[in-house]
Biopython code that builds the backbone (N, CA, C, O; Angstrom):
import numpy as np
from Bio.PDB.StructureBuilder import StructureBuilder

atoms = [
    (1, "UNK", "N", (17.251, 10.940, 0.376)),
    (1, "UNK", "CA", (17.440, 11.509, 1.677)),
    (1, "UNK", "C", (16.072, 11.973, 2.185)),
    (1, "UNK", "O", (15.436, 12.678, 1.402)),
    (2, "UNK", "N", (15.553, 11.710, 3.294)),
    (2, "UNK", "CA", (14.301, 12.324, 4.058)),
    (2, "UNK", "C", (14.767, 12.825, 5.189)),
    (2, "UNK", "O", (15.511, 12.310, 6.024)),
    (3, "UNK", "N", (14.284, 13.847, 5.155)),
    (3, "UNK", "CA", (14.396, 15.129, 6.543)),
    (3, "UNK", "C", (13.128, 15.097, 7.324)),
    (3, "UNK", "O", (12.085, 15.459, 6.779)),
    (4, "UNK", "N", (13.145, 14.593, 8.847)),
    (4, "UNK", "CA", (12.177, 14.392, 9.552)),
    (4, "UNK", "C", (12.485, 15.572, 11.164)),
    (4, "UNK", "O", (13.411, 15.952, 11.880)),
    (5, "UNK", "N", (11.476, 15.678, 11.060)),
    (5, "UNK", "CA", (11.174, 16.662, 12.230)),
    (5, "UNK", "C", (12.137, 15.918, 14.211)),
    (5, "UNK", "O", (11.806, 15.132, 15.099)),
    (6, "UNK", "N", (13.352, 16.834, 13.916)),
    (6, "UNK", "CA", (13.819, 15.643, 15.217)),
    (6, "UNK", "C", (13.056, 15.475, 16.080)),
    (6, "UNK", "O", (12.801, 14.296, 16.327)),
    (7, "UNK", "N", (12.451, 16.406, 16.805)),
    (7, "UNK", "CA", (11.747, 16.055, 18.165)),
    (7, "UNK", "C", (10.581, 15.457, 18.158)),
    (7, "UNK", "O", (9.844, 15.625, 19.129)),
    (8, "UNK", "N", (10.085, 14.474, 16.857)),
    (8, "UNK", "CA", (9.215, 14.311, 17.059)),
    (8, "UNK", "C", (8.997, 13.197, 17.711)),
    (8, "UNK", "O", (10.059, 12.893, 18.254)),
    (9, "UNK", "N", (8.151, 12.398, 17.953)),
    (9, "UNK", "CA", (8.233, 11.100, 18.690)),
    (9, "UNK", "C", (8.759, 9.931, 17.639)),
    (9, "UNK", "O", (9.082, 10.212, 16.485)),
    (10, "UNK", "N", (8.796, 8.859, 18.067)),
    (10, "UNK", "CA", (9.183, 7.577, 17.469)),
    (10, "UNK", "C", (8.510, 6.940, 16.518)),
    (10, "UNK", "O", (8.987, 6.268, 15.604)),
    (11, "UNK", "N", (7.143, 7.213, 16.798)),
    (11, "UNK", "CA", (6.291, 6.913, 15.782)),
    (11, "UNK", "C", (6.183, 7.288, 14.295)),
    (11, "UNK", "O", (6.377, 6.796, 13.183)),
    (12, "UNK", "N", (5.694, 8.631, 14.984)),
    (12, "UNK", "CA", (6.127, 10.035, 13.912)),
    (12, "UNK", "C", (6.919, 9.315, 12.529)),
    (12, "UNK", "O", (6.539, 8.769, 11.493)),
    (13, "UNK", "N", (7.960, 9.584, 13.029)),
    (13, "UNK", "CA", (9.581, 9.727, 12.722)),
    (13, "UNK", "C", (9.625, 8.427, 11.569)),
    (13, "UNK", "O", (9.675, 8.522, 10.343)),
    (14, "UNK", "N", (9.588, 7.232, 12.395)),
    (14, "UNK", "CA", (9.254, 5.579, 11.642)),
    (14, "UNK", "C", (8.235, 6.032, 10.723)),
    (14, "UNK", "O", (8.507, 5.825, 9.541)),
    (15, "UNK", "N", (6.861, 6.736, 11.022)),
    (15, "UNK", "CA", (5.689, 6.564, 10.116)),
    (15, "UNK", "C", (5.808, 7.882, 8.663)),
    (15, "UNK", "O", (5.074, 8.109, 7.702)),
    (16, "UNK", "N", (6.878, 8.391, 9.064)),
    (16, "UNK", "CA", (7.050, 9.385, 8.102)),
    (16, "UNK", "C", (8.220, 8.800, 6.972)),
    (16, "UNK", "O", (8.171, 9.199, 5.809)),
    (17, "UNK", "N", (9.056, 8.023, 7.327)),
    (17, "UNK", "CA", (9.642, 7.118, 6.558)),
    (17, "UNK", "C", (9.428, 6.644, 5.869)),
    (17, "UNK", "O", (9.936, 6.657, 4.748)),
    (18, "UNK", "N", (8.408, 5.906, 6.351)),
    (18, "UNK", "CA", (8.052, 4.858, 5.860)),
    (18, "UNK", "C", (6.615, 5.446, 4.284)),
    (18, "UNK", "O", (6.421, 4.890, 3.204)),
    (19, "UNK", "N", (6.038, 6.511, 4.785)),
    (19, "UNK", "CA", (5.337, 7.224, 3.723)),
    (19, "UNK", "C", (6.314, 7.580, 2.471)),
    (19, "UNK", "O", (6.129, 7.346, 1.277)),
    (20, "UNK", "N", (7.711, 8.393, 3.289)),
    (20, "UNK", "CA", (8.201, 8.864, 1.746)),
    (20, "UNK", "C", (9.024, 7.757, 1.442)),
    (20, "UNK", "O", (9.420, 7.882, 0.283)),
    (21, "UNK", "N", (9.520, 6.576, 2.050)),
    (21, "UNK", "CA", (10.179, 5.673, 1.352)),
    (21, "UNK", "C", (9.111, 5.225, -0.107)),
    (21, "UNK", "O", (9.331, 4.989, -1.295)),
    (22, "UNK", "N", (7.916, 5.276, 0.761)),
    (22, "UNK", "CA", (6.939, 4.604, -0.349)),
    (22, "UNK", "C", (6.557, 5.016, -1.630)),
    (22, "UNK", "O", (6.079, 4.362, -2.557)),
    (23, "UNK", "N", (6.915, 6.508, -1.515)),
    (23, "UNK", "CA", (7.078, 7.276, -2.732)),
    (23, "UNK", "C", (8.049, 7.091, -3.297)),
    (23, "UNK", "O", (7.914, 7.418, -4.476)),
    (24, "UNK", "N", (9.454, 6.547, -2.967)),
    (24, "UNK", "CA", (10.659, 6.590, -3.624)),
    (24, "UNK", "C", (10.306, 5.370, -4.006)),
    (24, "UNK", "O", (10.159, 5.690, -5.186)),
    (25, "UNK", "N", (9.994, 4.012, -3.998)),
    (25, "UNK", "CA", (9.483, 3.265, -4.494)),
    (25, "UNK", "C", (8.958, 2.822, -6.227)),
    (25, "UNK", "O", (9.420, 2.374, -7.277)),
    (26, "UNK", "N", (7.347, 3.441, -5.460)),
    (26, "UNK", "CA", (6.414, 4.285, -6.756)),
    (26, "UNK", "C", (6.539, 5.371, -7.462)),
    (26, "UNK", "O", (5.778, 5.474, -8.425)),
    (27, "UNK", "N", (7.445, 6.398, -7.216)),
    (27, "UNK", "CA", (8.049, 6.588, -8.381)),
    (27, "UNK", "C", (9.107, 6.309, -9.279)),
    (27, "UNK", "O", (9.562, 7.027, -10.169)),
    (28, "UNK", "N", (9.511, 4.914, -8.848)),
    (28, "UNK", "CA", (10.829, 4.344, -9.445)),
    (28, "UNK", "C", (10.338, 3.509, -10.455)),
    (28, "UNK", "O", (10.927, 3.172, -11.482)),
    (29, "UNK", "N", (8.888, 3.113, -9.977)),
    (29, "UNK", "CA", (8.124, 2.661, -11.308)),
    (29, "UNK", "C", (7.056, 2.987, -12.109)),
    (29, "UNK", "O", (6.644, 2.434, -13.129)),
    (30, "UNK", "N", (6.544, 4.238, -11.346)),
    (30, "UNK", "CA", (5.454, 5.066, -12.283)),
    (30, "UNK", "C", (5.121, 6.714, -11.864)),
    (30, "UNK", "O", (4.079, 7.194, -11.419)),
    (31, "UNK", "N", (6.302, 7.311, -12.158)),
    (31, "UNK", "CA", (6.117, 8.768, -12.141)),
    (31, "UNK", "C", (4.697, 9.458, -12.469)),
    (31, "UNK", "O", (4.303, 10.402, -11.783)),
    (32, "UNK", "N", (4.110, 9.060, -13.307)),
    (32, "UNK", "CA", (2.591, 9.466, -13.149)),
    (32, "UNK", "C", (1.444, 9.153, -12.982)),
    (32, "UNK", "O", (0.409, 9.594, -13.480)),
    (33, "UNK", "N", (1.673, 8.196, -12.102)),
    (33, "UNK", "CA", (0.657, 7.593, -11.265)),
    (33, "UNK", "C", (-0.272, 8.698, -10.316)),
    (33, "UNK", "O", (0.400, 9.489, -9.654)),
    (34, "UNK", "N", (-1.353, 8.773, -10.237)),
    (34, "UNK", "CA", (-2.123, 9.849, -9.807)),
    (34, "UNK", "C", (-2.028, 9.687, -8.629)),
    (34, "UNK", "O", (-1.874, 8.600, -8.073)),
    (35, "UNK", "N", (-2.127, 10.972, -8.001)),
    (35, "UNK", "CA", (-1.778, 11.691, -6.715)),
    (35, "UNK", "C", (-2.762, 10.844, -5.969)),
    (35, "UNK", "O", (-2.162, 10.427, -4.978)),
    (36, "UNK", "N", (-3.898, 10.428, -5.977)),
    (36, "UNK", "CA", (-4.406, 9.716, -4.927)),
    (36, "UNK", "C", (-4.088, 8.255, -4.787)),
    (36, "UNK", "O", (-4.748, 7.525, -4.046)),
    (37, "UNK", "N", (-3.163, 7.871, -5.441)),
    (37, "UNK", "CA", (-2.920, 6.419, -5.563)),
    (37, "UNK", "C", (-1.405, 6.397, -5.018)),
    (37, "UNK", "O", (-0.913, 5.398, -4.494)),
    (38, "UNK", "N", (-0.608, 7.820, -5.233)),
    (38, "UNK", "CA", (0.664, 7.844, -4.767)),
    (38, "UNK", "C", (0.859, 7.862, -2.592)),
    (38, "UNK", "O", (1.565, 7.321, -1.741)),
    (39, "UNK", "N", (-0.464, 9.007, -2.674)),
    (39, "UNK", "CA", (-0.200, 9.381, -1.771)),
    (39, "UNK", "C", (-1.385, 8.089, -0.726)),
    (39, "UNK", "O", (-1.169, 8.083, 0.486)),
    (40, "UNK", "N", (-2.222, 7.371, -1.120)),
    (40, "UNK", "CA", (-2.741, 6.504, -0.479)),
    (40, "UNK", "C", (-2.023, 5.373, -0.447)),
    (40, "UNK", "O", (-2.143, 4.780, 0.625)),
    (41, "UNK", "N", (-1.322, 4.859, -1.227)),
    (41, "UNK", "CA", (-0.172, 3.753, -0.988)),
    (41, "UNK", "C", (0.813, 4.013, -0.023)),
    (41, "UNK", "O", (1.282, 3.061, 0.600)),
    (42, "UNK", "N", (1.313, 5.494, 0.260)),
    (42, "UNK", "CA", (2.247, 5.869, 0.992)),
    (42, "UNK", "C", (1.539, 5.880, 2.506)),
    (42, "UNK", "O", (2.131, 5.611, 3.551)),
    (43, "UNK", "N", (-0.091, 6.315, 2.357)),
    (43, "UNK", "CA", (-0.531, 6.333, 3.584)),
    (43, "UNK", "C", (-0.728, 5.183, 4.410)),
    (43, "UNK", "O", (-0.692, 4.982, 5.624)),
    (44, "UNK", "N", (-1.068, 4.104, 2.838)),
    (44, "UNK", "CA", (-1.491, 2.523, 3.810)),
    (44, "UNK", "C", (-0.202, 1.997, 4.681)),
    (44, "UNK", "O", (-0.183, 1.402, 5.759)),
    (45, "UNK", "N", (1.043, 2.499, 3.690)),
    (45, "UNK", "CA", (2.482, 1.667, 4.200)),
    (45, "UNK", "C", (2.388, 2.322, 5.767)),
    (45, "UNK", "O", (2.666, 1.453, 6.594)),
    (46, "UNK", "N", (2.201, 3.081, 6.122)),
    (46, "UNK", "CA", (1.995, 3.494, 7.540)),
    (46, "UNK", "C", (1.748, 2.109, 8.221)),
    (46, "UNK", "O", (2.584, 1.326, 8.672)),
    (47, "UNK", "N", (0.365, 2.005, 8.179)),
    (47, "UNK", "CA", (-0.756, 0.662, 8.993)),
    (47, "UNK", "C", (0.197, -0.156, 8.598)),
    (47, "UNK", "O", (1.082, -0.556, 9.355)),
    (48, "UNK", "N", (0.084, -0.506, 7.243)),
    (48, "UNK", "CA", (0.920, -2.118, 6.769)),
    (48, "UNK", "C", (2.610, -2.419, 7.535)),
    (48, "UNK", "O", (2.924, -3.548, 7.914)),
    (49, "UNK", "N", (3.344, -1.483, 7.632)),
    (49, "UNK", "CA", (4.464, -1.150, 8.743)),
    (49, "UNK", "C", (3.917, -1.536, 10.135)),
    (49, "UNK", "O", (4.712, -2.132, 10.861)),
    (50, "UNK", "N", (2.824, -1.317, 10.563)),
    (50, "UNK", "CA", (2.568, -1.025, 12.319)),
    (50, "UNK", "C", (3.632, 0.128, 12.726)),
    (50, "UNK", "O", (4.560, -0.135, 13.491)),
    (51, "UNK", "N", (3.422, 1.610, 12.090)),
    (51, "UNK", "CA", (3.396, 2.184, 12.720)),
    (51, "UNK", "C", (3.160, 3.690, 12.159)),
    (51, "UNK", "O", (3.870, 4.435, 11.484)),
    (52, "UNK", "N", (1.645, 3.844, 12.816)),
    (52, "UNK", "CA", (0.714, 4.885, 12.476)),
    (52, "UNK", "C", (1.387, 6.352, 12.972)),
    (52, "UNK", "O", (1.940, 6.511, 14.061)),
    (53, "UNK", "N", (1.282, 7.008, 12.318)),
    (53, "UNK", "CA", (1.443, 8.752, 12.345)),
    (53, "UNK", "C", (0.651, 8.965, 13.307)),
    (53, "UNK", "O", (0.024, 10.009, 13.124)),
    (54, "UNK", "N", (0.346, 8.346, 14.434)),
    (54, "UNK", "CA", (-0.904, 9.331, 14.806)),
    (54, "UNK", "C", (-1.092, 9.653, 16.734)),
    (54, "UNK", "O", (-1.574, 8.694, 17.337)),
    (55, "UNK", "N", (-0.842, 10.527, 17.339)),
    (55, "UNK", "CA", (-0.344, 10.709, 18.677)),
    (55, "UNK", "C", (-1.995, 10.011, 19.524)),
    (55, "UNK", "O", (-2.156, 9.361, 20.557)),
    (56, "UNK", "N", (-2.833, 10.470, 18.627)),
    (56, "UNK", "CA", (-4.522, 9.550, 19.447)),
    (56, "UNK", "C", (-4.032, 8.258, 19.581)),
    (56, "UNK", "O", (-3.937, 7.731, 20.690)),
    (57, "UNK", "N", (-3.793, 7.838, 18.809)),
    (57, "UNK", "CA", (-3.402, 6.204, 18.452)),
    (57, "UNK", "C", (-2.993, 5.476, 19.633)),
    (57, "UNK", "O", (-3.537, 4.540, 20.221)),
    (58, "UNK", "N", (-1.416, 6.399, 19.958)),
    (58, "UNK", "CA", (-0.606, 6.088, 20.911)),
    (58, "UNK", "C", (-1.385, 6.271, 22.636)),
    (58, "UNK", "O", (-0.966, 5.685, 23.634)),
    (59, "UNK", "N", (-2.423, 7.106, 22.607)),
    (59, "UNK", "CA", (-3.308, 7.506, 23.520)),
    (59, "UNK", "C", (-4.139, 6.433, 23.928)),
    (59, "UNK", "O", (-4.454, 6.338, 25.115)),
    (60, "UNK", "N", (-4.555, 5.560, 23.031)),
    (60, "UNK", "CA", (-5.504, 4.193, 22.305)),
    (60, "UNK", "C", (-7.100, 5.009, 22.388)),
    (60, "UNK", "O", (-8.033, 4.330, 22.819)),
    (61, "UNK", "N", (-7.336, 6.267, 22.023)),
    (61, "UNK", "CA", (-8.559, 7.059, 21.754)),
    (61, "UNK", "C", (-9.041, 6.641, 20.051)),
    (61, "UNK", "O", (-10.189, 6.910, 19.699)),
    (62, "UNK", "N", (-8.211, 6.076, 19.215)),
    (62, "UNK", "CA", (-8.395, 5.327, 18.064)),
    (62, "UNK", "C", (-8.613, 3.933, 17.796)),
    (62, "UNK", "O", (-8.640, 3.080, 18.683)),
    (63, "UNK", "N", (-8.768, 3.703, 16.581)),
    (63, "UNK", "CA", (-8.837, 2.222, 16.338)),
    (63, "UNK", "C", (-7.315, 1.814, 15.435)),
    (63, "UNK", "O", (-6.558, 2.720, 15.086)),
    (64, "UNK", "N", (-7.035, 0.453, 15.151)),
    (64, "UNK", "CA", (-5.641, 0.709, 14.741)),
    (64, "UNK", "C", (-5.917, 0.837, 12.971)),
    (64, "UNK", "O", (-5.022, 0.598, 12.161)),
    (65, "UNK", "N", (-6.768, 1.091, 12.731)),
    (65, "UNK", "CA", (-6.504, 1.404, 11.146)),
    (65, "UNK", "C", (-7.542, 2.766, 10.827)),
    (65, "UNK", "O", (-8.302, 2.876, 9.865)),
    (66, "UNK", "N", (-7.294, 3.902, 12.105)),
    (66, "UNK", "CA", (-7.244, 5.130, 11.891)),
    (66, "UNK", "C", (-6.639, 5.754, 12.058)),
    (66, "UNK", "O", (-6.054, 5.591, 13.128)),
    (67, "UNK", "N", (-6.215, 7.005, 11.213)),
    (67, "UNK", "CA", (-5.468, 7.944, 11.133)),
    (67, "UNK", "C", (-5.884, 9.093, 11.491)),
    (67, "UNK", "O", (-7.085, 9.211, 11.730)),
    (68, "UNK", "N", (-5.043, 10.180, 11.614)),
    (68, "UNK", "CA", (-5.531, 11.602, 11.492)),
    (68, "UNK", "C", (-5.927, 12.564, 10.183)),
    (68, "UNK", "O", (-6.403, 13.685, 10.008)),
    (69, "UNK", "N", (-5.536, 11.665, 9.527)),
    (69, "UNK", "CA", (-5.879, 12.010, 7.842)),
    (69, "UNK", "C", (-7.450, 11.289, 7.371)),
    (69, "UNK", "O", (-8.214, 11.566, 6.447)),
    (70, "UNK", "N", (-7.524, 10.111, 8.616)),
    (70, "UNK", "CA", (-8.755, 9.745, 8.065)),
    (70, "UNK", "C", (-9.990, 10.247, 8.975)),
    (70, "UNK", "O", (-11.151, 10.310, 8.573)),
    (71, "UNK", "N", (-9.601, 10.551, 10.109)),
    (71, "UNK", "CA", (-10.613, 11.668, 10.915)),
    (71, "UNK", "C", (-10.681, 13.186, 10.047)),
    (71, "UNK", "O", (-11.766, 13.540, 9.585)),
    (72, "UNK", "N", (-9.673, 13.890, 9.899)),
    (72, "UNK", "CA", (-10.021, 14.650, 9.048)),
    (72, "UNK", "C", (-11.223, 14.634, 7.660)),
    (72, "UNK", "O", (-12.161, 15.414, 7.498)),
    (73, "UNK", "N", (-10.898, 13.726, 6.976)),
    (73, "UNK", "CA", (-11.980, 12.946, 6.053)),
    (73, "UNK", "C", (-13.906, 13.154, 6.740)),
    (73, "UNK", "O", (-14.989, 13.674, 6.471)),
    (74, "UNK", "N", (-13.165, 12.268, 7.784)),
    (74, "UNK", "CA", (-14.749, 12.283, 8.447)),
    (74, "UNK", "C", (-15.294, 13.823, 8.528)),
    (74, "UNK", "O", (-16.487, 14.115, 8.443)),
    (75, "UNK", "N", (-14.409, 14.606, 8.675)),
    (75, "UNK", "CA", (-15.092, 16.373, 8.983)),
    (75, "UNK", "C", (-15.627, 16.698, 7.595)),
    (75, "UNK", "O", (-16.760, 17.106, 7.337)),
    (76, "UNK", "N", (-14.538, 16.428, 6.658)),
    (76, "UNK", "CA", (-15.127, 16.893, 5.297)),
    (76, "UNK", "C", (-15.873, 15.625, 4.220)),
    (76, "UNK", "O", (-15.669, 15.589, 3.007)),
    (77, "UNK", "N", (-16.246, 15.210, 4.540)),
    (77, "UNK", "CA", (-16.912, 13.874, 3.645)),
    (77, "UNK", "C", (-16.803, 13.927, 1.959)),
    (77, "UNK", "O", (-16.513, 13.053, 1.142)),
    (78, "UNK", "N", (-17.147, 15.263, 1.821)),
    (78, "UNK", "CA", (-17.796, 15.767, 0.449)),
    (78, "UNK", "C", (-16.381, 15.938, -0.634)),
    (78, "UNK", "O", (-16.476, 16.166, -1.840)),
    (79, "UNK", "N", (-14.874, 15.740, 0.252)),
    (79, "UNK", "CA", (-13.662, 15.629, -0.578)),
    (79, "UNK", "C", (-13.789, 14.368, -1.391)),
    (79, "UNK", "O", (-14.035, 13.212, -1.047)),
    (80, "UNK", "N", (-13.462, 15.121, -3.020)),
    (80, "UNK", "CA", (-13.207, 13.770, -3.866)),
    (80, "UNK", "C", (-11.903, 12.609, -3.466)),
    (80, "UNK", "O", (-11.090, 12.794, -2.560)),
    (81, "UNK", "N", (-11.938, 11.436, -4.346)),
    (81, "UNK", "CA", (-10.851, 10.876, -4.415)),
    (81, "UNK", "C", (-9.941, 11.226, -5.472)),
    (81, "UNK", "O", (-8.797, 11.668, -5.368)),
    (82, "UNK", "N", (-10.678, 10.938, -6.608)),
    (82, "UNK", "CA", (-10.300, 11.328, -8.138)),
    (82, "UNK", "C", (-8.762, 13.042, -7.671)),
    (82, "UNK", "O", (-7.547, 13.197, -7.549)),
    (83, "UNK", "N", (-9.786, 13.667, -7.619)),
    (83, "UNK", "CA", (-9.420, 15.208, -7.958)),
    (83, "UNK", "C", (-8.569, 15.715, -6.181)),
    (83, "UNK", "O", (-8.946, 16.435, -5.256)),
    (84, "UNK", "N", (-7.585, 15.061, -6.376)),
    (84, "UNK", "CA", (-6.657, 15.600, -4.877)),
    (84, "UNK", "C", (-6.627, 16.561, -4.220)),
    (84, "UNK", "O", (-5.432, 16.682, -3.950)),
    (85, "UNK", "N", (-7.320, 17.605, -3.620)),
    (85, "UNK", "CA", (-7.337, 18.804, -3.069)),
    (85, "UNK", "C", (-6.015, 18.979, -2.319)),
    (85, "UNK", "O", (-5.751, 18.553, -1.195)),
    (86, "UNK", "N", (-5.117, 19.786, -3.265)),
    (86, "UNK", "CA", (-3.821, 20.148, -2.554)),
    (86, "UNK", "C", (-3.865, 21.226, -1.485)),
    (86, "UNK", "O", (-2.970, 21.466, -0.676)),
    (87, "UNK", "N", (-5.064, 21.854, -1.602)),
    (87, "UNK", "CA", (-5.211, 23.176, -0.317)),
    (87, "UNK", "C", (-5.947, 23.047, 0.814)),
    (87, "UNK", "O", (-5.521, 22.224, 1.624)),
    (88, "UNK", "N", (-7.071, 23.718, 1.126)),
    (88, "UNK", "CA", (-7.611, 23.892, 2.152)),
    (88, "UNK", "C", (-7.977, 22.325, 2.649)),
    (88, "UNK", "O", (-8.239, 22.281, 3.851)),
    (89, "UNK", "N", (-8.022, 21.439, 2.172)),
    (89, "UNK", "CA", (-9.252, 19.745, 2.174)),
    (89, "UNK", "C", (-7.651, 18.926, 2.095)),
    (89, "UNK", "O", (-7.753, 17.735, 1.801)),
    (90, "UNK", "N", (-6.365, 19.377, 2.298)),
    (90, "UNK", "CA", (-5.561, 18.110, 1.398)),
    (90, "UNK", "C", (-5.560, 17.334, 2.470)),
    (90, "UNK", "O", (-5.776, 16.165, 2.150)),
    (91, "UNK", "N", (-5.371, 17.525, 3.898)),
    (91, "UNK", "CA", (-5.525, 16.336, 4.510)),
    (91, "UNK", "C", (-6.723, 15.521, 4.658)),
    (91, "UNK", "O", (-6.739, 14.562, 5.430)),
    (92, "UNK", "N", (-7.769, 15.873, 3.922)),
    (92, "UNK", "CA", (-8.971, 14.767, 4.000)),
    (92, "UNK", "C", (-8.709, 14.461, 2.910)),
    (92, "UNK", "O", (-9.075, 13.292, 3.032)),
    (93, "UNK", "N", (-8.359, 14.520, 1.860)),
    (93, "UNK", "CA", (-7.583, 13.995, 0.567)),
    (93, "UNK", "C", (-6.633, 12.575, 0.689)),
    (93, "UNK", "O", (-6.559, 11.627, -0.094)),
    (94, "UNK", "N", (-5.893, 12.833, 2.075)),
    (94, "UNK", "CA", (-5.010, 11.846, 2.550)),
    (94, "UNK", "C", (-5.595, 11.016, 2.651)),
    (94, "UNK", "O", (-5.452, 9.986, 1.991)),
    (95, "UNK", "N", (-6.672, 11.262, 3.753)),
    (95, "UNK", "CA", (-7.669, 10.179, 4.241)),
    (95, "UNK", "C", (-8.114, 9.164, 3.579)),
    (95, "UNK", "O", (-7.819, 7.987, 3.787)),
    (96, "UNK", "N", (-9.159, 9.771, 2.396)),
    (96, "UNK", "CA", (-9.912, 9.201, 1.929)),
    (96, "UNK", "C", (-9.000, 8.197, 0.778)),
    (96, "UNK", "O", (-9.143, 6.974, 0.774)),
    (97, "UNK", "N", (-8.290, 8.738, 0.059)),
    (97, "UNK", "CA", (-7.206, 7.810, -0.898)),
    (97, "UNK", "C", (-6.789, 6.267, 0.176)),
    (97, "UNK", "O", (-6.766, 5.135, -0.307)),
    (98, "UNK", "N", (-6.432, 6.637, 1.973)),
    (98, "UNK", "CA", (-5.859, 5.823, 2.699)),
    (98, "UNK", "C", (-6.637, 4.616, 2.500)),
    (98, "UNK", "O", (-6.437, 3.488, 2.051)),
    (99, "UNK", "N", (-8.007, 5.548, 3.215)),
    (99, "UNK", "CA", (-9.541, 4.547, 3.179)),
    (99, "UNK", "C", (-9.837, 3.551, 2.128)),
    (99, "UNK", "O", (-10.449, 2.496, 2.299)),
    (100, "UNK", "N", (-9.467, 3.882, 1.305)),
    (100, "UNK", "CA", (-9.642, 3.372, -0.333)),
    (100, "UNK", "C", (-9.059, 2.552, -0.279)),
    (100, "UNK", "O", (-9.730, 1.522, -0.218)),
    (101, "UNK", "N", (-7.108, 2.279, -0.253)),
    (101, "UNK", "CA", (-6.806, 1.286, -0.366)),
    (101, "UNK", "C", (-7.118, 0.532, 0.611)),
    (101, "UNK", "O", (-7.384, -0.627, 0.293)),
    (102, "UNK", "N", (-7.203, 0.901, 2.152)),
    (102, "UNK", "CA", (-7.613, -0.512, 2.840)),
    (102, "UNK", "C", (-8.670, -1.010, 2.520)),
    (102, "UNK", "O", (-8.696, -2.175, 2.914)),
    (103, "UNK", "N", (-9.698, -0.687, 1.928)),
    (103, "UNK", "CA", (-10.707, -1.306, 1.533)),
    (103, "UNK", "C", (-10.303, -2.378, 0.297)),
    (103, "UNK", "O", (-10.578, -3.576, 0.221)),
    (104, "UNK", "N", (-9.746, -1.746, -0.404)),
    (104, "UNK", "CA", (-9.341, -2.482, -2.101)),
    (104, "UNK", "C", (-8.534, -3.734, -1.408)),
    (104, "UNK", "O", (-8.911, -4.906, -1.362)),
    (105, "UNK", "N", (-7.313, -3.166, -0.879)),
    (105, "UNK", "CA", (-6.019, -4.285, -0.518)),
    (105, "UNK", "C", (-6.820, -5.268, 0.662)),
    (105, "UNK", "O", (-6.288, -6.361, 0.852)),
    (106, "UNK", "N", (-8.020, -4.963, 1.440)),
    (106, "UNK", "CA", (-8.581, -5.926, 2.570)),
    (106, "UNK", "C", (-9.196, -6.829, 1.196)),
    (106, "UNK", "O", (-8.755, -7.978, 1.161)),
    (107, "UNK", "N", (-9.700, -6.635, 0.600)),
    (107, "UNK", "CA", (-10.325, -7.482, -0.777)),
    (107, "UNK", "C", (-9.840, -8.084, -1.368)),
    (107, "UNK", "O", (-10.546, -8.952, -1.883)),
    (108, "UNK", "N", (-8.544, -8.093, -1.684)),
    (108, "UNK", "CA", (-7.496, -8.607, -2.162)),
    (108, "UNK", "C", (-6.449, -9.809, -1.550)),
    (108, "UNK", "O", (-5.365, -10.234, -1.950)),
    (109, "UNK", "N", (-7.420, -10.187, -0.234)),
    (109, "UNK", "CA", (-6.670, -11.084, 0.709)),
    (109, "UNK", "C", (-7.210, -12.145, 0.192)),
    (109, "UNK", "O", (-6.921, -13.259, 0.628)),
]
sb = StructureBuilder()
sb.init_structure("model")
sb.init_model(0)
sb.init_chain("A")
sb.init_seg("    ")
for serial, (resi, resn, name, xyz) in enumerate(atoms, 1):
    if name == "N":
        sb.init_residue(resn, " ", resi, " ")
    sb.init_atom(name, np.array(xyz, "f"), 0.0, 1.0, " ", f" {name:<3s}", serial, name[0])
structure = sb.get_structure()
């Protein structure tokens, strides 16, 4: 079951799905798979879906394989990948794991 914010827009809503579907997924086949690999697979399924979390997006003030998790990133650069910052940095945490796989999975074509 996923509980999504009603009023949010359409995007939202689809792109938040589609993140925790991706977790129900990956953890159906590897419960301890590290947090930046859980939560960057969940972030790519966003893009790989066509349809981004992100209200700039919808504005077209973005490009289509940025996020708000990966602008965040850009503020803090100095967030690891390895070591997930669940607090103050976790959404540049998002980012950068996102960044990662599109780079890996664009390589992989």
């Amino acid at each position: 079951m996923v509980y999504v914010y009603s009023l949010a827009g359409i995007y939202y809503i689809i792109g938040d799905v589609c993140h925790e579907t991706n977790h129900l997924f990956l953890f159906n086949q590897d419960q301890y798979e590290p947090t930046f690999v859980s939560e960057g697979l969940a972030e790519f399924s966003k893009y790989f879906a066509g349809y981004l979390s992100n209200s700039s997006f919808l504005r077209g003030d973005m490009t289509v394989n940025t996020t708000m998790s990966t602008t965040y990133y850009y503020t803090f650069p100095t967030v690891s990948l390895i070591f997930f910052d669940e607090d103050f940095e976790a959404y540049a945490s998002y980012g950068i794991s996102y960044l990662f796989f599109c780079i890996y999975l664009k390589n992989m074509e």
